[in-house]
C-alpha positions as CSV (number, residue, x, y, z in Angstrom):
1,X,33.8,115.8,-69.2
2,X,35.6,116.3,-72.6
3,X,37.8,114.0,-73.8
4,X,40.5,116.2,-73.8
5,X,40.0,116.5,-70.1
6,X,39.6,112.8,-69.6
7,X,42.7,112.4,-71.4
8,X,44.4,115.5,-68.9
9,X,43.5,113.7,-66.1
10,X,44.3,110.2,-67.2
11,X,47.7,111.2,-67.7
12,X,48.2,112.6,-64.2
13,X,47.1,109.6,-62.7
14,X,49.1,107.4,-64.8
15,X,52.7,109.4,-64.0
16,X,51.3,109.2,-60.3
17,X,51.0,105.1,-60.8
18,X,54.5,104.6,-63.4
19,X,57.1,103.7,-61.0
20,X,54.7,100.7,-59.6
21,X,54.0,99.8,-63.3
22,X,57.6,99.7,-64.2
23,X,58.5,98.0,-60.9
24,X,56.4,95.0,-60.5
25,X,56.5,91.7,-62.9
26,X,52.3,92.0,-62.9
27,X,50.0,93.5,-64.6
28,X,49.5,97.0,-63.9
29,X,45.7,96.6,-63.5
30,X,45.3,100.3,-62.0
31,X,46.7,101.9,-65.4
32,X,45.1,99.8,-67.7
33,X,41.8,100.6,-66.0
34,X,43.2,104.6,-66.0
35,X,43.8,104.0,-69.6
36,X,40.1,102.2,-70.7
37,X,38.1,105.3,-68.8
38,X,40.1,107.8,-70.6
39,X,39.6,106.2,-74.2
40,X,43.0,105.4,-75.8
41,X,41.7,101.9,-76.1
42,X,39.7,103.3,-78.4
43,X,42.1,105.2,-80.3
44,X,43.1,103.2,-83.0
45,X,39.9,100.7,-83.9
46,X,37.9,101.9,-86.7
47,X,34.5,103.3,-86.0
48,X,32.3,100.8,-87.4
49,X,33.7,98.6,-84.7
50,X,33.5,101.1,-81.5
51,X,36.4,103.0,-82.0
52,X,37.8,106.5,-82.6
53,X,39.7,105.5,-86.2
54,X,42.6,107.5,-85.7
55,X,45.7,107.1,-87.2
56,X,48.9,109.3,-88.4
57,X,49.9,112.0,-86.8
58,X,46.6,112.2,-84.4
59,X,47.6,109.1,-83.1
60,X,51.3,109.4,-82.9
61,X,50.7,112.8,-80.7
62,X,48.5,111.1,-78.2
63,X,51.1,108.5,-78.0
64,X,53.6,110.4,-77.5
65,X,51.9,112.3,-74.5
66,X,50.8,108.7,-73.0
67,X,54.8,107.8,-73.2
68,X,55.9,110.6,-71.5
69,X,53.5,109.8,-69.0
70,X,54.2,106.1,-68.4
71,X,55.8,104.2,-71.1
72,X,55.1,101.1,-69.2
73,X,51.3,101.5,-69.6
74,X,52.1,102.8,-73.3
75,X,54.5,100.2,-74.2
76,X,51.6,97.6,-73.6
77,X,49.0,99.3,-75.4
78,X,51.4,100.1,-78.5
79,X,51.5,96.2,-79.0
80,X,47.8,95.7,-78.4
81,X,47.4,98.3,-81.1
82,X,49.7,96.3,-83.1
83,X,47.7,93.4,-83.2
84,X,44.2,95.2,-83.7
85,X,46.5,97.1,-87.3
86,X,47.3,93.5,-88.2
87,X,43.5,92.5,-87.9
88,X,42.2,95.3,-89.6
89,X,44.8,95.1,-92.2
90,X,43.9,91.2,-93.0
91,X,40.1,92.6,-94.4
92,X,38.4,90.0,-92.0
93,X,35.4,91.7,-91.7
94,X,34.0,88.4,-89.5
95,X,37.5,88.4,-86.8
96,X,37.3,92.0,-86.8
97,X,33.9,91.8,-85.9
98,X,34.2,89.2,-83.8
99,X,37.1,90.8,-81.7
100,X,37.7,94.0,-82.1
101,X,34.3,95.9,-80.2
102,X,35.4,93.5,-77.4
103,X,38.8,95.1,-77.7
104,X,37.4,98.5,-77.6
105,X,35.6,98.1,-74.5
106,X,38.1,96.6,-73.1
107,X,36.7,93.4,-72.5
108,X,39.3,91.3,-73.9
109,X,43.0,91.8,-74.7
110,X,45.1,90.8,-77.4
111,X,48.9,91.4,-78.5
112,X,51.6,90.4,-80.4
113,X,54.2,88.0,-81.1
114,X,55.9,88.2,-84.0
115,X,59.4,89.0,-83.1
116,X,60.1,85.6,-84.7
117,X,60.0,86.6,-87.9
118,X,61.4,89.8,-87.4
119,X,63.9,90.6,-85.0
120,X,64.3,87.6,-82.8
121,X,65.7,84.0,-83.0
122,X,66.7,84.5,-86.3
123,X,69.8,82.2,-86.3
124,X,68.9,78.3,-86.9
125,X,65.9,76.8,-87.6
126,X,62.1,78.6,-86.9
127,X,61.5,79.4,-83.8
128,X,57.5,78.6,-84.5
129,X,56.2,76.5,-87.3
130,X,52.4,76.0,-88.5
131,X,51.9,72.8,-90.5
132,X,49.0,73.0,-92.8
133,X,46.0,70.3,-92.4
134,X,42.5,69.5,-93.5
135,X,41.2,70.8,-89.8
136,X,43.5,74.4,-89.8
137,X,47.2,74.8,-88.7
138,X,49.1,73.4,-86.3
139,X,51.7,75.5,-84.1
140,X,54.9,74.2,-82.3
141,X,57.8,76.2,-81.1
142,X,58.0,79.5,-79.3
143,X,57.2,83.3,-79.6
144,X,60.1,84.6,-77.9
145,X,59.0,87.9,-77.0
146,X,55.1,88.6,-76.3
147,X,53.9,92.0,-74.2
148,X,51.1,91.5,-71.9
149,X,51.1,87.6,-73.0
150,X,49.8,87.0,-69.1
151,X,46.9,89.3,-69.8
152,X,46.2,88.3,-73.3
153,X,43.1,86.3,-74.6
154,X,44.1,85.9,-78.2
155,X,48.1,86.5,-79.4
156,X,48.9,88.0,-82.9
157,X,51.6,85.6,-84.1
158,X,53.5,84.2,-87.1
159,X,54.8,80.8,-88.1
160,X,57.0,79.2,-90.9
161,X,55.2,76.3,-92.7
162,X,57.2,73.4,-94.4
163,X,57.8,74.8,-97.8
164,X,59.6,77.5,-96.3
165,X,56.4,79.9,-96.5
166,X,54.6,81.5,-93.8
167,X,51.3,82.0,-92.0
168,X,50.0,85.1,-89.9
169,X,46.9,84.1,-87.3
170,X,45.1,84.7,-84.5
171,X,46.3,82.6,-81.7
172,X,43.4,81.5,-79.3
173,X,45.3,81.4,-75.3
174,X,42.2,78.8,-74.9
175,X,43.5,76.4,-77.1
176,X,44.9,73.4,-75.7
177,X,48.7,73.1,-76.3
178,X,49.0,77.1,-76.1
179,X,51.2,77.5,-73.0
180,X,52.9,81.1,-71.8
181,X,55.8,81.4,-69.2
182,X,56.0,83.2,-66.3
183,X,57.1,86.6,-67.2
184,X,60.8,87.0,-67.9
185,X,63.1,89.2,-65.3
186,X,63.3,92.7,-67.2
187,X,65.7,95.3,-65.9
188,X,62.4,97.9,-66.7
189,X,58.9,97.7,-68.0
190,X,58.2,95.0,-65.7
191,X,54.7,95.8,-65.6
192,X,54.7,94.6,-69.0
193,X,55.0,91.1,-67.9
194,X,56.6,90.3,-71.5
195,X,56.9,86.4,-71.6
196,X,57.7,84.1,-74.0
197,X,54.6,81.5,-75.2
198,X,55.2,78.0,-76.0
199,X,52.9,75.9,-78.5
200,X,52.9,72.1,-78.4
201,X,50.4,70.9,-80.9
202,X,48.4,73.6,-80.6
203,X,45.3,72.9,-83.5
204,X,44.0,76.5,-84.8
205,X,41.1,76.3,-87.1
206,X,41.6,78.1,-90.3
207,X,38.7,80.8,-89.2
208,X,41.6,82.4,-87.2
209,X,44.0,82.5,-90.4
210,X,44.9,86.4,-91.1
211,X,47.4,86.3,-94.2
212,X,49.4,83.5,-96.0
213,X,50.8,81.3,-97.0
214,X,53.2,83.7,-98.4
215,X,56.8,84.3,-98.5
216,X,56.9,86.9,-96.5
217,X,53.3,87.4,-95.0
218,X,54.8,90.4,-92.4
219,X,55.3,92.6,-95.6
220,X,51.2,92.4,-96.7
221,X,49.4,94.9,-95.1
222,X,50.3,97.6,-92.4
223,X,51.2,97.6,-88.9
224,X,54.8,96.2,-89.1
225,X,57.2,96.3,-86.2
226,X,60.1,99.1,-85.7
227,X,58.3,102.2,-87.6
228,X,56.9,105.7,-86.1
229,X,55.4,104.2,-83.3
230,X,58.5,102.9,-81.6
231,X,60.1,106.4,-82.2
232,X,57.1,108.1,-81.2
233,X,57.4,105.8,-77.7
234,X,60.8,106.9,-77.1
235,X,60.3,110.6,-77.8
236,X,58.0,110.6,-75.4
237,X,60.4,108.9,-72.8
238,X,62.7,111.4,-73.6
239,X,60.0,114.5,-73.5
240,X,59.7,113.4,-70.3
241,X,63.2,113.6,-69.2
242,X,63.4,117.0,-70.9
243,X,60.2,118.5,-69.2
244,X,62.0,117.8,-66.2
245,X,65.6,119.4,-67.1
246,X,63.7,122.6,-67.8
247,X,61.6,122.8,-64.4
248,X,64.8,122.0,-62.6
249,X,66.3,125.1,-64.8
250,X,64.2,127.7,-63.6
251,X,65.6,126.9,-60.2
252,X,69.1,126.5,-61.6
253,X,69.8,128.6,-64.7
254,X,73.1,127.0,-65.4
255,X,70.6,124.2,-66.6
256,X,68.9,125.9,-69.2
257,X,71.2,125.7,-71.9
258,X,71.1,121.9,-71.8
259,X,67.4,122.1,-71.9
260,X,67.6,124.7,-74.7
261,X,69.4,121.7,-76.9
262,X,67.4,118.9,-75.6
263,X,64.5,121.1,-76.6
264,X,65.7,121.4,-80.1
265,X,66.7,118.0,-80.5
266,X,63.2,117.5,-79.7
267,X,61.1,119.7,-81.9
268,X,62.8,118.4,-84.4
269,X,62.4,115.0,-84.3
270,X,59.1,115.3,-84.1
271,X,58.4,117.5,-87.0
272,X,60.1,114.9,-88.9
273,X,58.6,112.1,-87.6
274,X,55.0,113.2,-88.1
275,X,56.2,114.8,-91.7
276,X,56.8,110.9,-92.7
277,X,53.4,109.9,-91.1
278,X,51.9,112.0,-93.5
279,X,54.2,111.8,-96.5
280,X,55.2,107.8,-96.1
281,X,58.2,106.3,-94.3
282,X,60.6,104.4,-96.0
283,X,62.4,101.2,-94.3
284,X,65.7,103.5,-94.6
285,X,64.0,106.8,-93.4
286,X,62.3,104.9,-90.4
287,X,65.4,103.1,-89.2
288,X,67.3,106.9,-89.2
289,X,64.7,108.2,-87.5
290,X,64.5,105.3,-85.0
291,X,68.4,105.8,-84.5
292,X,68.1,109.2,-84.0
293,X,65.5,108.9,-81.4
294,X,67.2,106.3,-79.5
295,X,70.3,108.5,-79.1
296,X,68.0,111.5,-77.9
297,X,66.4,109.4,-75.6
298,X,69.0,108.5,-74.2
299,X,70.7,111.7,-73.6
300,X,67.9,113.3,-72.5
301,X,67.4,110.7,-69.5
302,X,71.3,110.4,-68.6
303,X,71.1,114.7,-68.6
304,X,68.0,114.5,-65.9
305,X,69.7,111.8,-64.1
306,X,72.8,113.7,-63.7
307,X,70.7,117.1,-63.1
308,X,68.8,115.7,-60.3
309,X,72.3,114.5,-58.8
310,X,72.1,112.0,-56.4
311,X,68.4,112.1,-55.5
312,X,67.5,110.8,-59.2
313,X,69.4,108.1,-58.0
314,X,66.8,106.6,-55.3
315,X,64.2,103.9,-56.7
316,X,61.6,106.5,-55.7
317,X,62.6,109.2,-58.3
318,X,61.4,109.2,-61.5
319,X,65.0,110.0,-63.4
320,X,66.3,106.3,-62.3
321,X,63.3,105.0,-64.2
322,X,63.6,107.4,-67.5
323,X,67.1,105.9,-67.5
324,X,66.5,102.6,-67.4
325,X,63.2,102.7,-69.7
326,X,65.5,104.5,-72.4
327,X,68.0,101.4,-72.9
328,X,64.6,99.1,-73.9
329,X,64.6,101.4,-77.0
330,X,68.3,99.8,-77.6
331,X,66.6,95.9,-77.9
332,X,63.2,96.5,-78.7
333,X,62.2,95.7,-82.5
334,X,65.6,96.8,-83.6
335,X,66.6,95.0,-86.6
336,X,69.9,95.2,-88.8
337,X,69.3,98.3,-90.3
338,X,68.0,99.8,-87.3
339,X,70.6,99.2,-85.1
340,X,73.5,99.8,-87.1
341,X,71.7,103.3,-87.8
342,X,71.7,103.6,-84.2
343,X,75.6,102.5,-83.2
344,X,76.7,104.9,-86.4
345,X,75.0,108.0,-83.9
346,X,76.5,106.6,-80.8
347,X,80.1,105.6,-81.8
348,X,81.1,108.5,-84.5
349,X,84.3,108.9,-85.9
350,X,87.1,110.8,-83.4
351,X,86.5,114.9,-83.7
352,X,82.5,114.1,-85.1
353,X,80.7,113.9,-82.1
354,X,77.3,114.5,-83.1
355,X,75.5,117.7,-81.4
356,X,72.0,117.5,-79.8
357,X,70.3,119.5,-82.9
358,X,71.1,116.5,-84.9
């Protein structure tokens, strides 16, 4: 079997399988397994390690088909992805080696937690600090936001050091003083099991140290949070939603309008989103593209809620679930920029209400 038809049929069974995997606060073992035999755990590692080495626009198509599918399933694998961009990006030729034909095989799972020095907790003092000694780092605090953290064997994280510096490192669950929560009560993407992880003394050799000190150690290197992939996730919640408005349309032309605008909006968003993957994104073109994807998807999923009436209403039908999914894209790795971007599309000025081309 190709891998085009591997990938065909993983994404049936995956849609078949996404209401279970957004429902339930475990891991969705039956995707993830869906997922390894069709090869997107592959996607993104570089072939000298197992993997396929794709990247750009190649990459952000295929996710954008896996989202449509079940963002649940895609959600987690965008932040495992994360993490393997982070350890390719650090030039550790021994910790990639180490990890990532494990990760490729999917053997072992890692993620990230770096909301800390990005998006979350950023009032007050660190939320996670690493304090230099002659035997590594040690971590105390929290990573307040970590996908799959239940599932994972290492965790991608960051820390602030004394001098006001920080540190980027492979986290080790193993390691005594590493402790994760029980996964916290989402209103969607449950089967992410998202939890927040806890260090108490937690000693981490310097082998595991990926970048820093530095004074900003999330700006060397790729694979930073809130760019293309995030808005390649939610165009492919909302391709979902649309796909749906225009088989409902064929039954009920009055429909096909909307979908005609939906469809639009849609093209071309992603003509412009995979235009910056190959010409480079700035931190201002990224967050108006993020914005603008946020308030398609959530049009799109409100329109095939109210198009499949009251029926899309029922825990069973997939247009409850597009509708909740699409106000994660609201919270998740939205910083200032991003989501003042994003209220600016949702609250215009009286007599500017933005059209669905934009």
């Amino acid at each position: 079997m190709s891998q085009a038809d591997m990938l065909e049929n993983a994404l049936q069974e995956l849609a078949e399988l996404a209401n279970a995997a957004d429902e339930v606060a475990a891991w969705p073992e039956s995707s993830w397994q869906v997922l390894a035999r069709s090869g997107a755990l592959r996607w993104c590692i570089p072939v000298q390690y197992g993997g396929l080495g794709w990247s750009g626009v190649e990459l952000l198509a295929h996710y954008e088909r896996l989202a449509s599918a079940c963002l649940t399933t895609c959600f987690i694998l965008s932040q495992r992805d994360a993490a393997v961009r982070r350890l390719v990006a650090s030039r550790h030729s021994d910790l990639c080696a180490e990890l990532l034909p494990a990760l490729a095989r999917a053997e072992k799972f890692t993620t990230v937690g770096l909301s800390q020095l990005t998006t979350s907790r950023q009032f007050g003092g660190p939320a996670l600090t690493a304090r230099l000694t002659d035997d590594g780092l040690v971590f105390n605090g929290m990573m307040p936001w970590v996908t799959g953290a239940l599932a994972a064997d290492y965790f991608i994280t960051g820390a602030a050091t004394d001098d006001g510096q920080q540190v980027l490192a492979v986290l080790p669950r193993v390691l005594d003083g590493v402790h994760v929560e029980p996964a916290l009560p989402l209103m969607a993407l449950q089967g992410s099991i998202t939890a927040q992880v806890r260090c108490n003394d937690a000693l981490v050799d310097r082998h595991w140290l990926l970048a820093g000190p530095a004074p900003q150690v999330m700006g060397s290197g790729k694979g930073g949070t809130g760019g293309l992939e995030t808005s390649c996730l939610a165009l492919g919640l909302a391709g979902a939603a649309i796909d749906y408005v225009h088989a409902e349309s064929q039954k009920r032309p009055e429909y096909k309008v909307v979908g005609a605008r939906l469809e639009q909006a849609r093209q071309r968003l992603r003509q412009e989103m995979h235009h910056l993957a190959e010409a480079g994104a700035t931190s201002e073109t990224a967050a108006t593209l993020r914005a603008r994807a946020n308030t398609l998807v959530l049009r799109a999923t409100q329109t095939a809620l109210t198009v499949s009436k009251g029926t899309g209403f029922l825990r069973t039908h997939p247009a409850q679930r597009w509708a909740r999914q699409a106000l994660f894209f609201l919270v998740w790795s939205c910083p200032r920029p991003t989501a003042e971007a994003t209220l600016a599309y949702l609250t215009p000025p009286e007599g500017c209400e933005p059209g669905f081309a934009q």
